[in-house]
DOMARKOL-862635 format. One record per residue: x, y, z of N, C-alpha, C in turn; residue in three letters. Coordinates in steps of 0.05 Angstrom, whole numbers, plus 5000, padded with zeros to 4 digits. Example, Ala and Ser with C-alpha at 12.3 -4.5 7.8 and 13.67 -1.06 7.14 Angstrom:
BEGIN
526448865156524649105156526449345156ALA
525749555142527349795143525850015157SER
***
This chain:
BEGIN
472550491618472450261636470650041624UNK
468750051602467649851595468049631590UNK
471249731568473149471568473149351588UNK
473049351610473849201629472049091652UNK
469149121639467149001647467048701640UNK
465948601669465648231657465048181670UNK
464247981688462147741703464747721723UNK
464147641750464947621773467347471759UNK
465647231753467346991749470046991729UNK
470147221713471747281697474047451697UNK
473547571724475747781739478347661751UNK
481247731752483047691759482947521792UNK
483247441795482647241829485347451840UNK
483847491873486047631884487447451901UNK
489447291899490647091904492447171936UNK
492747401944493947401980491847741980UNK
488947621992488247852009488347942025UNK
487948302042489448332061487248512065UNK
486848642096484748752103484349012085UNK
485649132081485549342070484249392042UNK
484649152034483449062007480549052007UNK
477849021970476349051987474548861970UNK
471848871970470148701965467948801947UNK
466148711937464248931918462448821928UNK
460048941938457948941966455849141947UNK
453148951945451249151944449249311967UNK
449049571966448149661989445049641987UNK
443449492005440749422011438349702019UNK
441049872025439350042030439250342018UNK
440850321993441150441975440550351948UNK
438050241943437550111913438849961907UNK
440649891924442349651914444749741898UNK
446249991904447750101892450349921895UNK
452349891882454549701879456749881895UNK
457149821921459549961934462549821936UNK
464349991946466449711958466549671988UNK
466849531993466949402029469149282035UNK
471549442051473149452067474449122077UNK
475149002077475448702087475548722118UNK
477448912135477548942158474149032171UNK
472649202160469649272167468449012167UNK
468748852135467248622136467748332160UNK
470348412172470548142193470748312219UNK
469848522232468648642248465248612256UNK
463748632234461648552224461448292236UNK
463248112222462747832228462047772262UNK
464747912269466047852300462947912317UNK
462448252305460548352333457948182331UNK
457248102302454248032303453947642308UNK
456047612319456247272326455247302353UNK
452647032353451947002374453746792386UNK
455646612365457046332389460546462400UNK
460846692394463846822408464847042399UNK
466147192408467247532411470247492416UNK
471447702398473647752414474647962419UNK
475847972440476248242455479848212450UNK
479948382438483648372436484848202420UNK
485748082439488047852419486147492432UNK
484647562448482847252456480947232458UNK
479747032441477046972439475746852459UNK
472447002459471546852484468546682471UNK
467446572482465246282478463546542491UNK
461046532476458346562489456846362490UNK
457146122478455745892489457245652484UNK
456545342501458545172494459945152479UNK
461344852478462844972450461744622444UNK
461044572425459344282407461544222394UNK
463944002401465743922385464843762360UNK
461543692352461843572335462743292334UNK
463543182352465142892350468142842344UNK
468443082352471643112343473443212368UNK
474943152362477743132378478243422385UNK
479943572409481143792414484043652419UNK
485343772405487843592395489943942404UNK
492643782409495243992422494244212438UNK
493144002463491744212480495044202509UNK
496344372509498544392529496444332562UNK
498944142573498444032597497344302618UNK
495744272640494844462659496344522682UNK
494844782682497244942709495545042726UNK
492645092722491745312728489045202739UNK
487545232759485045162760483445372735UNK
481645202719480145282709482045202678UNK
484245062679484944992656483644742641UNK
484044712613482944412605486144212612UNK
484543992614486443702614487543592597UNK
489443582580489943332573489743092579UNK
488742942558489442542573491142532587UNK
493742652573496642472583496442542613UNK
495742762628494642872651493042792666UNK
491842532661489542382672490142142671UNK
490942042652490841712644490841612664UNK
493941682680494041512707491941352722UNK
490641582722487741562742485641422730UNK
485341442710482741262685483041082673UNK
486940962675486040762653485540472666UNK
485640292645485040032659487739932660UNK
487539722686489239562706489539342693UNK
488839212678488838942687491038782673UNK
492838982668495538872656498038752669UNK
496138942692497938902724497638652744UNK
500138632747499538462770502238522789UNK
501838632817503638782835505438492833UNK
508438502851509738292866508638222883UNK
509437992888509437912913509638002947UNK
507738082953508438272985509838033004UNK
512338223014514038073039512838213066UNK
512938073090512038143114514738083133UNK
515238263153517338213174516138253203UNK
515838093228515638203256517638413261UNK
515438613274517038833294515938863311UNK
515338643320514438593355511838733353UNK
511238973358508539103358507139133342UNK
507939083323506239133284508038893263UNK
506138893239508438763217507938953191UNK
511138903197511039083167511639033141UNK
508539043115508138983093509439133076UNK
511238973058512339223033511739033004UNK
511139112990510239012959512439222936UNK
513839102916514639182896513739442886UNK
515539772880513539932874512239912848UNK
510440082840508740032813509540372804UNK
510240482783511440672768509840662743UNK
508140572737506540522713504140412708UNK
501940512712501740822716502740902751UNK
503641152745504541202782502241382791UNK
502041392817499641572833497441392832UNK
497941112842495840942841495340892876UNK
493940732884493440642916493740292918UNK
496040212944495440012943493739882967UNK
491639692953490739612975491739182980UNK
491739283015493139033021491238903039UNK
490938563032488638353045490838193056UNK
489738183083491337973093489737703114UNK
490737583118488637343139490537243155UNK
489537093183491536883196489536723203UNK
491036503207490236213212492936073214UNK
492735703215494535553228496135533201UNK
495735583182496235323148499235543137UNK
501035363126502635513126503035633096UNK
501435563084501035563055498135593040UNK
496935833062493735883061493836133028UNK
492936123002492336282979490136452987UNK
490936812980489736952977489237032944UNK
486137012940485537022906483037222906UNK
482337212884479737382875476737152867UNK
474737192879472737022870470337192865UNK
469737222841468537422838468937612833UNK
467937772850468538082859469038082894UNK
469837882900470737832931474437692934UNK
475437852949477837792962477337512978UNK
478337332974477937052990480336952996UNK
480236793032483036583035481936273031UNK
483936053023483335813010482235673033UNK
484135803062483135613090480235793098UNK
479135913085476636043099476936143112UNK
479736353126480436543137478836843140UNK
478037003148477237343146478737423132UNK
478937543110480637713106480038063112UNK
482138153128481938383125484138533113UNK
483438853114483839033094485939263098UNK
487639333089489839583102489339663076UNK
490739973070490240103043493540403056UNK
495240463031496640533040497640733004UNK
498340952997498141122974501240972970UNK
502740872994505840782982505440532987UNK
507740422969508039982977509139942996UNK
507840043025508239963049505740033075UNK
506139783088504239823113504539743128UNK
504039803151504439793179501639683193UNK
502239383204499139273216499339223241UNK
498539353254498039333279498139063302UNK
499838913321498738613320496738693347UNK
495138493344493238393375494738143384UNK
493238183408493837853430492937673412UNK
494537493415493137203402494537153373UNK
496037313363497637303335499037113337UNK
500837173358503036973363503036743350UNK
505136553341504836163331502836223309UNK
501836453294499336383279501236483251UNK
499536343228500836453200500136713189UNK
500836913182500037173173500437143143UNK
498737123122498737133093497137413088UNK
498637533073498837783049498437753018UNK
496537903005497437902982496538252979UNK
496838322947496038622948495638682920UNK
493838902919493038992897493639352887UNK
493039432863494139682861491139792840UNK
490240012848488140192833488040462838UNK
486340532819486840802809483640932811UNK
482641122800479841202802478241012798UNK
478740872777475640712768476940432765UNK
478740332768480240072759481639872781UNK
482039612790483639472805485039322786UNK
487639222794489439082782488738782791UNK
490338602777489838332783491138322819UNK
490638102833491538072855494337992859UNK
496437982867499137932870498837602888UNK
501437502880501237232893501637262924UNK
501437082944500837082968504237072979UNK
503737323007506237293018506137143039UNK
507437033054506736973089509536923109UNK
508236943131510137033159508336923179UNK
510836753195509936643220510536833236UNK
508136803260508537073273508936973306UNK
511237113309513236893326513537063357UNK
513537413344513737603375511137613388UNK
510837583402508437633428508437993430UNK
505538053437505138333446505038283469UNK
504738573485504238583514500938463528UNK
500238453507496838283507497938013517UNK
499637863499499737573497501837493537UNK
503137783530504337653565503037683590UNK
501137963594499538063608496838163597UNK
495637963610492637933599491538143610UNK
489738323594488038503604485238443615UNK
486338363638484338303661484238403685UNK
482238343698482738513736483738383742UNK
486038593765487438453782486438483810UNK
486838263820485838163850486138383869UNK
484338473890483938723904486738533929UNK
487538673940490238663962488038493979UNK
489838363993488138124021489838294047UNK
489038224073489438314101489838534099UNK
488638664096489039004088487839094122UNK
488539384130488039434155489239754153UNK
487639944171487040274175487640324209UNK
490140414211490040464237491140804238UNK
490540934260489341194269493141174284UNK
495241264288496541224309497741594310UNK
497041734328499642034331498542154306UNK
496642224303496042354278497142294245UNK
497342014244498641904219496441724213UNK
496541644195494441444186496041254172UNK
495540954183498240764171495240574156UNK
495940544127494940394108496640124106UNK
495239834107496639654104495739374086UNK
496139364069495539044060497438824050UNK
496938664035498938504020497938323998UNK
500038363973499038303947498138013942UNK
495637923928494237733930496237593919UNK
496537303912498637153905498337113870UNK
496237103862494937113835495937443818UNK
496837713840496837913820499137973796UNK
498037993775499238063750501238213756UNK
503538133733505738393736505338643726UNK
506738783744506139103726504239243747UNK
502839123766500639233780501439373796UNK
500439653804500539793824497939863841UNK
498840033858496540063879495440353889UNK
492940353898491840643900490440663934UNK
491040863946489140843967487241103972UNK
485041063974482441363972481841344002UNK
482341654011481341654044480141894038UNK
478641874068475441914064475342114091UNK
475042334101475042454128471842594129UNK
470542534153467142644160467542534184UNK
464842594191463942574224461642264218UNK
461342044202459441884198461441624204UNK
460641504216461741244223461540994211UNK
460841104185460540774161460140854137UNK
461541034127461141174100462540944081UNK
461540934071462040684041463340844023UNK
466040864011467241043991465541003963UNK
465841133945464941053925466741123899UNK
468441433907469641543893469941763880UNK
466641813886465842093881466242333892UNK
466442213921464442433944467742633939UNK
466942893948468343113948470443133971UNK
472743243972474643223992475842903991UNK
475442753970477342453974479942503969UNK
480842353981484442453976485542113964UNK
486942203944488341953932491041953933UNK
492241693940495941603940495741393932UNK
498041383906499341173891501441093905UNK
502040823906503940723915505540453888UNK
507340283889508440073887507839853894UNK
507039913918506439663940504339813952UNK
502539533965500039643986501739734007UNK
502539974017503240014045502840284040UNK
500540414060501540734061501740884079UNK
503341124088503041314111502241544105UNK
499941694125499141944107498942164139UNK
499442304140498642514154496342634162UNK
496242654182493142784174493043134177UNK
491243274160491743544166490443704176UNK
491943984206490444004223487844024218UNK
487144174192483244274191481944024193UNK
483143784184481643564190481643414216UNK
482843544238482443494261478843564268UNK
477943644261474843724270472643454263UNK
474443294240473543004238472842784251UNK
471842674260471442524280471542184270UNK
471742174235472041904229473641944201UNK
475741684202476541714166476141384154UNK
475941454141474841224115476741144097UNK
477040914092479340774069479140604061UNK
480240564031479940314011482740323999UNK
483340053988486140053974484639863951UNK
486339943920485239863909488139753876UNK
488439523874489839383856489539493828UNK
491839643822491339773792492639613766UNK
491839493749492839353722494639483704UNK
496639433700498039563669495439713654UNK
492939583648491539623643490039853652UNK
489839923674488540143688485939933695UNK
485739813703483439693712483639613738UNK
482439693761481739813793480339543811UNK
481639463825480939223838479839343868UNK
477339443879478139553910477839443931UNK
479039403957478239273972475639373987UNK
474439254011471839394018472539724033UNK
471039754042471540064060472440004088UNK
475140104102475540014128474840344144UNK
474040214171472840594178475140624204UNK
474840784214478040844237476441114252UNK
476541074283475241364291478141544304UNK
477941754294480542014303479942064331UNK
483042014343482842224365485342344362UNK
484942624349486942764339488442904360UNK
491842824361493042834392494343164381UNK
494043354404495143664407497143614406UNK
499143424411501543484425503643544403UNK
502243544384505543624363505743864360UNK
502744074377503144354368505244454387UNK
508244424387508644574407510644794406UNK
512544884431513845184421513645254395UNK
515445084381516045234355514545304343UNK
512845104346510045164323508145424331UNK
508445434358507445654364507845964358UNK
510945854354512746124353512246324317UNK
511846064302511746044280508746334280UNK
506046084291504246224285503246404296UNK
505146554320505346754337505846994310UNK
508346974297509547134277508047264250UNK
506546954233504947064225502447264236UNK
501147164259498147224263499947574270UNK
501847664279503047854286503448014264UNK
504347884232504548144208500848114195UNK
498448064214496448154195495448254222UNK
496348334246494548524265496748714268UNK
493948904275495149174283493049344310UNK
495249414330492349514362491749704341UNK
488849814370486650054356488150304350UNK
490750414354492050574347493350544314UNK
493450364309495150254285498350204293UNK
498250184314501550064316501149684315UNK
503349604297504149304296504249184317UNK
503148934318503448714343506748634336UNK
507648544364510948484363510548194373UNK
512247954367511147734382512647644400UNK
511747504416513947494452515747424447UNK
***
């Protein structure tokens, strides 16, 4: 074998190594004896005694960050999974900048109770938000722009704000819209970015709400109103003030005790309430409240609104008349009081 002694550098290069193959390794703890070393041992070696990753099987795992160095992680497949990495193309949407954009023009239409805003969609980037400024005033040709970092109208209008994930919105109208100009414009952003502003839409706003026909106000408590006692009925009476709103209805609260000037309030316990159409009511009175000696009553003008107009407290003293108890009724509560007694023997009462 001498022949074939020579310097590292002078040996045949092994041009496709394979684990199996091997290496010439001096052993440190053998005088330094010249062994061979396995290629598969030697990247086992490698694997277990790395402090920055291991692998177990067929996947490697990180024991500590991973320091790109300043470099790129490049053909990383899109995510499925929480706990996956991102691609850009998977984000951009959300991060990049706007300002290439500028939405359409937003159109506005009356639907009587709301108006409804629709703006051109935006597909590029998609999964963006649009937000929509709008103002009214008299001008029929009032510009919504950007000044600054402020949404502004040209007539010095308020502008306020709707925000909607699709190019459409729904605005609610108040009293007082009516004959007034409604100008729109709209914008489109994403996490960190706004688009330029879109040019100004506008709509005369021509339907009235239920605000603008019937004002939410009180309506007038009923005039000649009057409590009379007649045969055990109680007849409620007034008539609608000339001023009351349409839509109004009416309420009457009665009041039964033994006090001869009780002031209702609304609280007190045992009040009995009837809705009517009209001020007029008839009510019965019922026997246990024969032991009453006074009843009490108010009528009171109710608003579309729910808002309670009452007249003062009228008082009425009972003289609760017997005379309706008669045969039959007797017969009646002969029958009952007869299936819950029984004489001292336990035989059933029979009734005459």
């Amino acid at each position: 074998m001498a022949e074939q002694d020579s310097t590292i550098q002078a040996l045949p290069t092994l041009s496709a190594p394979a684990l199996q193959d091997y290496l010439v390794a001096a052993d440190t703890s053998d005088s330094y004896e010249p062994k061979k070393l396995p290629l598969d041992q030697l990247m086992q070696l490698i694997l277990s005694s790395s402090s920055a990753f291991e692998v177990m099987g067929s996947t490697l795992y990180l024991k500590q960050a991973l320091d790109a160095n300043g470099n790129k992680i490049i053909n990383l497949p899109g995510a499925a999974n929480d706990g996956d990495a991102v691609p850009y193309i998977q984000i951009s949407p959300l991060i990049k900048a706007l300002d290439y954009i500028t939405p359409g023009a937003p159109s506005a239409s009356d639907r009587g109770s709301f108006i409804r805003v629709t703006c051109p969609t935006i597909v590029d980037p998609f999964g963006g938000f649009y937000l929509f400024y709008w103002c009214l005033d008299s001008s029929p040709s009032t510009q919504i722009t950007i000044s600054g970092s402020s949404v502004v109208a040209s007539s010095g209008a308020t502008i306020n704000f709707d925000g909607s994930v699709a190019n459409i919105v729904n605005i609610p109208k108040d009293p007082g819209m009516q004959n007034s100009y409604f100008h729109v414009a709209v914008r489109y952003r994403n996490f960190n970015y706004l688009s330029n502003i879109s040019p100004t839409g506008h709509l005369l706003v021509q339907n009235p709400v239920l605000g603008d026909v019937i004002k939410n106000e009180d309506a007038p408590p009923p005039r000649n109103y009057s409590l009379v006692a007649i045969r055990n009925r109680l007849s409620i009476n007034a008539e609608p003030s000339p001023d009351t709103p349409p839509g109004c209805s009416y309420l009457a609260e009665i009041l039964f005790n033994s006090s001869d000037s009780t002031e209702i309030t609304g609280t007190e316990d045992g009040l009995v309430r009837i809705s009517s159409n009209s001020p007029q009511f008839s009510y019965d009175i019922p026997l246990m409240q024969s032991q009453s000696k006074w009843v009490h009553t108010r009528i009171a003008s109710v608003s579309m609104f729910g808002i309670k107009t009452f007249t003062e407290t009228m008082h009425c003293e009972l003289e609760y008349d017997a005379n309706f108890i008669n045969e039959d009724f007797l017969n009646l509560m002969a029958i009952k009081m007869a299936e819950k007694i029984q004489t001292q023997d336990g035989q059933p009462l029979a009734a005459k």
